[in-house]
C-alpha positions as CSV (number, residue, x, y, z in Angstrom):
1,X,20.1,-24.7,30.4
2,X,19.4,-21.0,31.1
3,X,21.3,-19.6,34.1
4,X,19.8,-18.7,37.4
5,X,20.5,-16.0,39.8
6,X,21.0,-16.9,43.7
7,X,19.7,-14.4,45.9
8,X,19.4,-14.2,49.6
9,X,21.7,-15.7,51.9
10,X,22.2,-19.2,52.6
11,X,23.5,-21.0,55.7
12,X,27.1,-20.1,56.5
13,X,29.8,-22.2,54.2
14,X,26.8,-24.3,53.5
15,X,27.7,-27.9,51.8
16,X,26.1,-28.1,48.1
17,X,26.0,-31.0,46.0
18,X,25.4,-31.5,42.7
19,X,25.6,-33.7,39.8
20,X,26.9,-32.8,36.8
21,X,25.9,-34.1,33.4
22,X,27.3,-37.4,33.0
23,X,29.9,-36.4,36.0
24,X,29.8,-37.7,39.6
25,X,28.8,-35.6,42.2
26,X,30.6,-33.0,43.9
27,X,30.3,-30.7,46.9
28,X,30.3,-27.5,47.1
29,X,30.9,-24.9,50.0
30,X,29.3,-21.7,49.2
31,X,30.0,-18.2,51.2
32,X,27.2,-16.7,52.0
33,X,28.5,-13.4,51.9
34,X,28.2,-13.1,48.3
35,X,25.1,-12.1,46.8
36,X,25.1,-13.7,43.6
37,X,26.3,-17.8,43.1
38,X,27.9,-17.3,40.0
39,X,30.6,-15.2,41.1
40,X,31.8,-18.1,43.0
41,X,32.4,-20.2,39.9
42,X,34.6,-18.1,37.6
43,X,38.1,-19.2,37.2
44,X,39.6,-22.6,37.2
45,X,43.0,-24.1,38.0
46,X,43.7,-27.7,37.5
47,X,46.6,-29.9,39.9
48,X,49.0,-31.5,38.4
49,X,46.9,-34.7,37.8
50,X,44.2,-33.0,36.5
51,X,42.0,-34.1,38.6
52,X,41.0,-31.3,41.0
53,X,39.4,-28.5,39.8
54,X,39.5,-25.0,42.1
55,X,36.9,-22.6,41.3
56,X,37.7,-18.9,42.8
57,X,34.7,-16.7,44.0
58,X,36.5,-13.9,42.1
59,X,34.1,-10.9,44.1
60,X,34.1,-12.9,47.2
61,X,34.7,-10.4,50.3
62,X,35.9,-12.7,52.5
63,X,38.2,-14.7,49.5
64,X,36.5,-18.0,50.4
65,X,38.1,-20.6,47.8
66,X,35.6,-23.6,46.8
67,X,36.4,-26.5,45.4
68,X,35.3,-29.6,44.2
69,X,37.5,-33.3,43.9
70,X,36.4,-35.9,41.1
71,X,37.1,-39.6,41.4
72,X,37.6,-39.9,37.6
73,X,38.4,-38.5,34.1
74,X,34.8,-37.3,33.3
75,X,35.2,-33.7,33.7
76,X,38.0,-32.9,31.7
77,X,36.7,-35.1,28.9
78,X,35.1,-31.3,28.0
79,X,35.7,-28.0,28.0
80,X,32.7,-26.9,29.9
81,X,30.3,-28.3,32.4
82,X,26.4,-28.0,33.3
83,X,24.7,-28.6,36.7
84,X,21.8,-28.2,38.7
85,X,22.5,-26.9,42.4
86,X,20.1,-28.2,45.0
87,X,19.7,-25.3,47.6
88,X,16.6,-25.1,50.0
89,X,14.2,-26.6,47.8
90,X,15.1,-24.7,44.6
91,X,17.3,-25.5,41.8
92,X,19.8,-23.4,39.9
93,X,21.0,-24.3,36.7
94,X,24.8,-23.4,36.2
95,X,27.4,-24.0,34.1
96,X,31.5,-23.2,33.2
97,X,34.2,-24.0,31.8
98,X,36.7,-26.6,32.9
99,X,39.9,-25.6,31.8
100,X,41.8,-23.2,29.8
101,X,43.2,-23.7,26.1
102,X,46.3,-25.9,26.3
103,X,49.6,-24.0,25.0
104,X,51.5,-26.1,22.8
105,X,55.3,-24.2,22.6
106,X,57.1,-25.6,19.1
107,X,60.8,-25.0,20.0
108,X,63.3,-24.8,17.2
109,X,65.1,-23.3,14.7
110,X,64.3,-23.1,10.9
111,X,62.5,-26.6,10.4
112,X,59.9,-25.5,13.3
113,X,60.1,-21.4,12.0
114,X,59.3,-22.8,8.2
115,X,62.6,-20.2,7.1
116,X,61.1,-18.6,4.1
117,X,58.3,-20.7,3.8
118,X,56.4,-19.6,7.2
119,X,52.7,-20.0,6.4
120,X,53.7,-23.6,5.4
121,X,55.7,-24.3,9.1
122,X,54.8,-27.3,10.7
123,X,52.7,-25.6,13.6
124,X,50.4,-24.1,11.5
125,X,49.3,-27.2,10.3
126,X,49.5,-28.5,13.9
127,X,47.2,-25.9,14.7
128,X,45.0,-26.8,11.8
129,X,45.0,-30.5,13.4
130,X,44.3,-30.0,16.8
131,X,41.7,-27.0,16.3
132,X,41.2,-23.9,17.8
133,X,38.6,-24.8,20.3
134,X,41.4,-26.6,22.8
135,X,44.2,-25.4,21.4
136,X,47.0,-22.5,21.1
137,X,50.0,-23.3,19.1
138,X,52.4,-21.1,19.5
139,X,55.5,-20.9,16.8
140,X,59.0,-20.3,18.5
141,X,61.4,-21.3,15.7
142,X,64.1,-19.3,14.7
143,X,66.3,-19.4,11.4
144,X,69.8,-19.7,11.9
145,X,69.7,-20.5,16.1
146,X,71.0,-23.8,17.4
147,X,72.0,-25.5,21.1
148,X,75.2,-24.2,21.7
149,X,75.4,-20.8,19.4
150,X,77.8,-22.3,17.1
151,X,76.8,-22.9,13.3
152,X,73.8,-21.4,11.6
153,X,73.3,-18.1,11.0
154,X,75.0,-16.5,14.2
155,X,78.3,-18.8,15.1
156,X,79.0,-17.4,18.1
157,X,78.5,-19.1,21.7
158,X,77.0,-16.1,22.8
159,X,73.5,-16.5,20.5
160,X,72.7,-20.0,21.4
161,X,68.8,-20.5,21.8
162,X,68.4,-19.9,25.5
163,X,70.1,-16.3,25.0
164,X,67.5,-15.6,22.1
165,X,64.3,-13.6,22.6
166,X,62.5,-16.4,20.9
167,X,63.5,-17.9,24.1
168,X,62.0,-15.1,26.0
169,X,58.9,-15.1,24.5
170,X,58.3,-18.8,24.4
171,X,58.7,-18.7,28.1
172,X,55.8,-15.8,28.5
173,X,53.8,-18.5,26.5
174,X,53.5,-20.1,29.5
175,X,53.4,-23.8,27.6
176,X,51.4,-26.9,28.8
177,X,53.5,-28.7,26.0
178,X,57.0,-28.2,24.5
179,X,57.8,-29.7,21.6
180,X,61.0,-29.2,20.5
181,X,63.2,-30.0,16.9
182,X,66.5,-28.2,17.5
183,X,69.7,-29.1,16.8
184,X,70.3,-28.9,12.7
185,X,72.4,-26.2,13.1
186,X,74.4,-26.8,15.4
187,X,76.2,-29.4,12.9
188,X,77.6,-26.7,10.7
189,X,80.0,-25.9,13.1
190,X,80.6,-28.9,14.8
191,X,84.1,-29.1,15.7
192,X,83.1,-26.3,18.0
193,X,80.2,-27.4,18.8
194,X,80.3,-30.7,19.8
195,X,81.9,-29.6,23.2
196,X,79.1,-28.2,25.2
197,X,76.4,-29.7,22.7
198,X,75.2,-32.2,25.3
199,X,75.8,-29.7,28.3
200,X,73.5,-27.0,26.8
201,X,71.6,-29.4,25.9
202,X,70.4,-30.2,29.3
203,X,71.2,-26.7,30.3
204,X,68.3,-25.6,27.8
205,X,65.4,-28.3,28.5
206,X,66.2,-27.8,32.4
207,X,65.4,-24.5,32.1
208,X,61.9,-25.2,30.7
209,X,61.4,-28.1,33.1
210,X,61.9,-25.7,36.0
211,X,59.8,-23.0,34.9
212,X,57.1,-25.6,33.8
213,X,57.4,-28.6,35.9
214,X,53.9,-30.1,34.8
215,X,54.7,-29.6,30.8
216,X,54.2,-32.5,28.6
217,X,57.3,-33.2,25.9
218,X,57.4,-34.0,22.5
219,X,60.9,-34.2,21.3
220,X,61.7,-34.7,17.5
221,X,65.3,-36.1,16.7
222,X,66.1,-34.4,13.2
223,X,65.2,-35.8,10.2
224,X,68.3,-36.5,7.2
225,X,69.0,-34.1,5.0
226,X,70.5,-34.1,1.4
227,X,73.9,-33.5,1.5
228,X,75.5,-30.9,0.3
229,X,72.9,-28.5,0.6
230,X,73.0,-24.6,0.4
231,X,73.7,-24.7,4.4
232,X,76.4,-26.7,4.4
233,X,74.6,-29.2,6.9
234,X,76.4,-32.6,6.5
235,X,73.8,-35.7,7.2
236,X,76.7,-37.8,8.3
237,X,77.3,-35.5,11.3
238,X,73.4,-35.2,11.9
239,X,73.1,-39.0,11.6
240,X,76.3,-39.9,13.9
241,X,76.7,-36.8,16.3
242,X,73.4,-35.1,16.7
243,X,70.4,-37.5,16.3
244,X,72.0,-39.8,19.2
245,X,72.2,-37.1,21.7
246,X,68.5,-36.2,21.1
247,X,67.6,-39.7,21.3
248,X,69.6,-40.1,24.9
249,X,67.9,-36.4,25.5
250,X,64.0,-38.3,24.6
251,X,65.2,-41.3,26.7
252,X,66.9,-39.9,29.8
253,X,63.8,-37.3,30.4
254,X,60.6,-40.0,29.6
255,X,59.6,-37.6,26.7
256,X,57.6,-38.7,23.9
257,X,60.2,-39.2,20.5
258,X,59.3,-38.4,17.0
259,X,62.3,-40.3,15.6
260,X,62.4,-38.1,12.1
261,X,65.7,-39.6,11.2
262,X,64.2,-43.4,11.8
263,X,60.8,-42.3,10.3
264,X,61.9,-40.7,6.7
265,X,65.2,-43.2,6.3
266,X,62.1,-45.9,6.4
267,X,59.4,-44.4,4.2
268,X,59.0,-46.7,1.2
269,X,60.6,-44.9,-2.3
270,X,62.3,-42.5,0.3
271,X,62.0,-39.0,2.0
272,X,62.7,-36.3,-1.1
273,X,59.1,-35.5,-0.8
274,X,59.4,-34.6,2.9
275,X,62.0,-32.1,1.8
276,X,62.1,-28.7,-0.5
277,X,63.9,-29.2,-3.3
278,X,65.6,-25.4,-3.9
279,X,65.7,-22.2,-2.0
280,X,66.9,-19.5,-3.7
281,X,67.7,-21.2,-7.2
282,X,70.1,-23.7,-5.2
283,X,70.0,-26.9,-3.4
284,X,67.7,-26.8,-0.1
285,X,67.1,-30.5,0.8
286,X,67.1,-29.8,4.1
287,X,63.8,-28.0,5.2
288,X,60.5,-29.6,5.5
289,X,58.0,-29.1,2.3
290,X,54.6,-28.6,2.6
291,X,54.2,-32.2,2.4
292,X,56.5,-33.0,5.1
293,X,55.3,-30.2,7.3
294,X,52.3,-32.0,7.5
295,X,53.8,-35.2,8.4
296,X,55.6,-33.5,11.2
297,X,52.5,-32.1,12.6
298,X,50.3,-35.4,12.1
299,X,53.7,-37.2,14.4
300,X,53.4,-34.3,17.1
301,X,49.7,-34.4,17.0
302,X,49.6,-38.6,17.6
303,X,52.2,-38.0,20.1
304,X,50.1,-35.8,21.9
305,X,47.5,-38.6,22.3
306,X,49.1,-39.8,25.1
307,X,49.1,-37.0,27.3
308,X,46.7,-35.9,30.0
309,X,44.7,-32.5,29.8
């Protein structure tokens, strides 16, 4: 439908309604002090239920905020609208769109980074899955970081994940969904780690809830790896220390699980496809292969089927 221009004024904060297509009606409250209608429809902020939308009359004089409410799930089934505005017998045909593209935020270390094998990460496949047209995916993996700073690449208390800038700039991200596979490393060094592994734990996923109380979670427990590996990354510690506190992490917050550990111990003939075989001319056997990658992002993207945009 071609847009049309509303000039002239109209009666003070006169009521509007409209329908729009295959939507319920909704009311609008337009300010009369703005010459043209379709400054008052640019912008959009949704509530936390996702069910009010707020449009801002972004050259609006005297900052007159109008709104509409919908009973149901109709108008974020899209990313833009169309209606037909009923004003003193004319119509005007207008349209927008209802939301912004969702930020998806993959937290980790090297299995979310892809370590050497980046283009081949998980989240760019997850991107490939989900599409452009909704979604951002944005990649904030690190090699070598973990929980509490000890094991991986740095070993000190003093470079765990929430000290990072990776940490920085996942939070300027501004994430509708974190998804988060971290904890690998932090079994290299566990005799030091294990002290304040569930503490900064908490410490680090608290911090995100705070900043972004409306997020959706995905949280992957890790998957096995091959032991011994080039790393040094024991399985036995994974299985018996780490993967429980991820799964008390999954169950104690209400966030969506991607049991990797569960997932790949079960896959019929076993998981050495999920994993690359070498790095470096030795033993890898712990990061994800293309293969897996894909199976990671396929889990995150049927876990995301339960949230609400």
């Amino acid at each position: 439908m071609k847009k049309k221009t509303l000039f002239g004024l109209l009666t003070p904060l006169m009521a509007l309604s409209f329908t729009a297509c295959g939507a319920p009606k909704y009311e609008y409250s337009i300010c009369t002090q703005c010459m043209r209608f379709e400054n008052q429809i640019k912008g959009t902020a949704f509530d936390p239920t996702g069910l009010k939308v707020v449009k801002y009359g972004t050259n609006c004089k005297c900052a007159f905020d109008v709104e509409f409410t919908v009973d149901g799930p109709e108008i974020i089934e899209g990313d833009t609208w169309e209606a037909v505005v009923h004003a003193e017998g004319q119509d005007f045909n207008i349209s927008g769109n209802t939301r912004d593209k969702i930020k998806v935020a993959c937290v980790g270390d090297s299995l979310t980074a892809g370590h050497v094998w980046q283009s081949e990460a998980y989240p760019v496949y997850l991107q490939e899955y989900l599409g452009t047209e909704r979604f951002t995916i944005g990649n904030f993996g690190e090699n070598g970081t973990s929980i509490t700073g000890y094991g991986g690449s740095y070993d000190n208390p003093n470079n765990r994940y929430i000290t990072r800038q990776v940490y920085k700039d996942s939070v300027k991200f501004n994430p509708d969904v974190i998804v988060m596979c971290l904890g690998t490393n932090d079994g290299t060094n566990w005799p030091s780690a294990q002290a304040t592994f569930v503490e900064y734990y908490h410490v680090l996923v608290d911090s995100y809830i705070e900043q972004f109380p409306d997020a959706q979670w995905v949280l992957m427990v890790s998957p096995p790896c091959v032991t011994p590996n080039t790393y040094g990354i024991q399985n036995e510690i994974m299985r018996d220390n780490i993967n429980p506190v991820q799964r008390a992490i999954a169950e104690e917050y209400g966030f969506e699980i991607v049991d990797l550990r569960e997932e790949f111990e079960a896959m019929e003939g076993g998981f050495d496809s999920m994993l690359r075989p070498t790095w470096n001319g030795q033993v890898d056997k712990v990061h994800f292969s293309k293969e897996g990658a894909q199976y990671v992002a396929n889990r995150v993207k049927e876990a995301m089927e339960n949230f609400r945009f």
